[in-house]
N, C-alpha and C positions, 0 to 999 in steps of 0.2 A: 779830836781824839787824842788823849794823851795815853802813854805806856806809865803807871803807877808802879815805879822801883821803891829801893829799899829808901830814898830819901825823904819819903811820904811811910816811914811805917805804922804808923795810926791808921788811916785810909788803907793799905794796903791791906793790917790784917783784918780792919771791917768788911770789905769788900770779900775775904777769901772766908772770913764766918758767915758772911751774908750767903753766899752760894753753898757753903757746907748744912746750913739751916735749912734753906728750900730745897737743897737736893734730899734732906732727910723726910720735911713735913710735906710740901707741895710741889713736887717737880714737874710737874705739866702747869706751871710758870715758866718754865724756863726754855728758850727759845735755842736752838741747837742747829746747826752747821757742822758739817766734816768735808775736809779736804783731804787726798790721798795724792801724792806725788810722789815720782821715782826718776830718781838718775842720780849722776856722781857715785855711783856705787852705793847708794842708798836707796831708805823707802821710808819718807815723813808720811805719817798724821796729824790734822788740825783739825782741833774740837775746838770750834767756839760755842761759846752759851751765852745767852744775854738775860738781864734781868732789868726793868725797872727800877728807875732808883725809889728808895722813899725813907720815910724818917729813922729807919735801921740803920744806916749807913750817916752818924750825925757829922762826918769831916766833911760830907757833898756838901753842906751850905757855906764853906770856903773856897768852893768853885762855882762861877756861874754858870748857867744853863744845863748844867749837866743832866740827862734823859735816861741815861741806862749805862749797868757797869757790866763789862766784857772779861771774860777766861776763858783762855787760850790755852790748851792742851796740847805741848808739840811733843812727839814720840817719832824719835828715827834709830831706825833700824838701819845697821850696819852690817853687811858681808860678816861673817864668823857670828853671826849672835848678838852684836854687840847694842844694846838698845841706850839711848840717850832720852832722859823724859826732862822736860820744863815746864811750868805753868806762871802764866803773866795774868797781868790784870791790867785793864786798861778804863777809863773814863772816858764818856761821850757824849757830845752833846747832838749827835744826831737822833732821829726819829726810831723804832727800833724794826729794825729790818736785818736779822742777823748774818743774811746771808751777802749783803751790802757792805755788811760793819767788816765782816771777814774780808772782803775785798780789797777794801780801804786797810786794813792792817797790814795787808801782804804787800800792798805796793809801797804804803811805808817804810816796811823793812828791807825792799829795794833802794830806797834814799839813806838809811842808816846804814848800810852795810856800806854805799856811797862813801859816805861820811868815817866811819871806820877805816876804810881801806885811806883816805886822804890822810885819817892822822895817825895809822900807825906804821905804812909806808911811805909816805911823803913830812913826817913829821907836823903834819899842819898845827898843834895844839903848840906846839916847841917853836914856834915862829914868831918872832920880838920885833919884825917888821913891824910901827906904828904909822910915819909920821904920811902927811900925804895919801898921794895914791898906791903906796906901794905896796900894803896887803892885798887893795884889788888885785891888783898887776901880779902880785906872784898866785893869788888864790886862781885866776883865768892862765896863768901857766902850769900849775898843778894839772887842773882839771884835763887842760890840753894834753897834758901827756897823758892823763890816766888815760884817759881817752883813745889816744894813738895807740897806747900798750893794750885796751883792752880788744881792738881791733883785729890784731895781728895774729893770726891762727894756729901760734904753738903753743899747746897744753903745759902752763908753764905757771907759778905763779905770779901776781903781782911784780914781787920783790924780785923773782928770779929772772925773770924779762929784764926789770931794771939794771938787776948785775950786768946781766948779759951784754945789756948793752953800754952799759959803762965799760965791756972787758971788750968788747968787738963792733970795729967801725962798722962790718958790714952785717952786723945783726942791727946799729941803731939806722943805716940808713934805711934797714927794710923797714923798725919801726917808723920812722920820718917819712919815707918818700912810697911807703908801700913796698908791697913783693915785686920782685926782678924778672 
């Protein structure tokens, strides 16, 4: 399963005419999933829809295996009103089971948000470490810390733990060594 961004924009906007065409002629093709989640002071929906791929979509025969193309409908509602809407499109080469394929997308965006939080509080993208072992060696002390910090039970950000404990010995030992 890939997420098709704006670097793929030929595929993308096939994929996004592909679904705006069967949702107009034939939508009982189209395979649908919703998710409704709530917390953080919010309230997300996800619509997935899947479709088969086939000769409509002519950028699929520059990906192998690919089975069916995925839109994801995210809408979260914020305290005051305030509504956020986005729609992705993703490639797959799994079987179509849309209620699987959704599954598989959301623990995804547990690994990318992963990955985000690494490079844009720990700088990981900014790291000219090359030679030897020494990108392992600081990427397994990254992680170690996110880790330690994500542990630690005050409602704080990321970055803001971090400060914190750059400013106070005995906020990094609680991070380190746990609570007192």
């Amino acid at each position: 399963m890939l997420c098709v961004k704006l670097n793929h924009k030929k595929l993308r906007h096939e994929i996004a005419g592909y679904f705006h065409k069967i949702k107009r002629e034939t939508p009982e093709f189209i395979e649908e999933f919703e998710e409704v989640d709530s917390g953080h002071g919010r309230i997300e929906v996800r619509k997935y829809r899947q479709l088969r791929v086939n000769e409509w979509i002519s950028e699929a025969s520059n990906w192998s295996n690919i089975q069916t193309v995925i839109e994801v409908e995210r809408e979260r509602h914020f305290k005051g009103e305030v509504v956020q809407q986005e729609t992705l499109y993703y490639i797959s080469s799994l079987a179509p089971d849309v209620e699987r394929i959704g599954k598989a997308i959301r623990s995804h965006w547990g690994v990318e948000s992963t990955h985000w939080i690494l490079d844009v509080t720990f700088k990981e993208d900014d790291c000219r470490i090359r030679n030897g072992d020494g990108a392992e060696n600081v990427a397994v002390i990254r992680r170690f810390a996110l880790n330690l910090t994500k542990l630690h039970p005050q409602k704080n950000s990321m970055r803001g733990k971090l400060k914190q404990a750059g400013w106070s010995d005995k906020f990094r030992s609680e991070l380190i060594f746990g609570q007192n």
